[in-house]
C-alpha positions in Angstrom: 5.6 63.5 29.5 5.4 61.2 32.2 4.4 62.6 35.9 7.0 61.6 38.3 6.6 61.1 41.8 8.7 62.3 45.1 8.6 58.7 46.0 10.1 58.3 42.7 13.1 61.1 42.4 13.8 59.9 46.7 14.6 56.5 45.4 16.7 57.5 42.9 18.5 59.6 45.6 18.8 56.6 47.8 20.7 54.8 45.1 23.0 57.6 44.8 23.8 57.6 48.4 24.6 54.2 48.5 26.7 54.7 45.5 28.4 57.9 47.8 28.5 55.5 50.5 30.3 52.6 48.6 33.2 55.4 47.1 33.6 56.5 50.9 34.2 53.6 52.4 36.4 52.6 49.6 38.5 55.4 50.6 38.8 54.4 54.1 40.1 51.4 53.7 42.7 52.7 51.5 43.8 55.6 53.4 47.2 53.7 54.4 47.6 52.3 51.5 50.8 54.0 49.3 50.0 55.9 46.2 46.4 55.8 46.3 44.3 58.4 45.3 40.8 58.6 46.6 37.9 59.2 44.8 34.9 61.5 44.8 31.0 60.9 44.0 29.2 63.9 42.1 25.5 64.2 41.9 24.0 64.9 38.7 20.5 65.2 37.8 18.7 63.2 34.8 16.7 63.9 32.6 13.9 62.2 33.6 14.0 63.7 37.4 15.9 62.2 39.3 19.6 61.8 40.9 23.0 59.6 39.8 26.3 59.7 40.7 29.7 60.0 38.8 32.9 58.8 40.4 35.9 60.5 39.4 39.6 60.2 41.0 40.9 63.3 43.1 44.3 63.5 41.9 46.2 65.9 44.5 49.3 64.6 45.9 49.6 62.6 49.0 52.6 63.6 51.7 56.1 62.3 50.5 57.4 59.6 52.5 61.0 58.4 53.5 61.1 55.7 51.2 60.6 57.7 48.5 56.3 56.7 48.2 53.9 58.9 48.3 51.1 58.7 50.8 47.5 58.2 49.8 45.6 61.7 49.7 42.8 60.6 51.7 41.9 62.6 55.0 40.3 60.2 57.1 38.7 63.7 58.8 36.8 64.7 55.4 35.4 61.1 54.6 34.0 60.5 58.5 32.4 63.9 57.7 30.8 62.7 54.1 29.7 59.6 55.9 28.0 61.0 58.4 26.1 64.2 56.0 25.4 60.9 53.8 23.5 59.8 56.5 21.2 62.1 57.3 20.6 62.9 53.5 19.3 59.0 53.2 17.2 59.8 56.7 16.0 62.6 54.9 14.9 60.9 51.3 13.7 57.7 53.5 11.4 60.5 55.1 10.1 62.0 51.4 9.2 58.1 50.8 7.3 57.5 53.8 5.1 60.9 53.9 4.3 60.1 50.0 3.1 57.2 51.6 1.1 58.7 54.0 -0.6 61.3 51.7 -1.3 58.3 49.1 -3.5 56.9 52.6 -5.2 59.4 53.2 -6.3 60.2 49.4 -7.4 56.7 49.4 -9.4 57.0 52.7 -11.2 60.3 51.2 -12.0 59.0 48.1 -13.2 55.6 49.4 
């Protein structure tokens, strides 16, 4: 078995994120549009360690409108909220990257 690094499992997170990102924003911009149905991102972990994202459509009703449509079911609310916990969790990985970096310095300036 292969030895995986912090570095290594962070990136992977990263990717995810932007994929979380990507779904989010999709949802904001559709949040007038008429019967559209947002979407979700799920993290899963792999098997080799590690994070990915599946995508799946949240299919509760929007609000009924006059003309007989049906709203989108986004709340603009919940998705300013998942963009801005996104945000720190990519500050956060960013911050695993650079201390493996640092550490990987430091061994090298001991051993050298």
């Amino acid at each position: 078995m292969s030895q995986v690094s912090a570095s290594q499992i962070a990136v992977s997170a990263l990717a995810a994120l932007d994929r979380k990102r990507d779904v989010t924003a999709n949802n904001i911009a559709n949040v007038n549009t008429d019967d559209f149905k947002k979407s979700r991102a799920l993290f899963q972990t792999e098997d080799i360690p590690g994070v990915s994202v599946k995508v799946e459509k949240v299919d509760t009703p929007g609000m009924p409108q006059p003309n007989g449509v049906e709203s989108s079911n986004v709340k603009i609310e919940k998705e300013l909220a998942s963009l801005i916990t996104t945000e720190h969790s990519y500050t956060a990985n960013v911050e695993v990257i650079e201390t493996a970096g640092k550490m990987h310095e430091t061994l090298i300036d001991i051993f050298a």
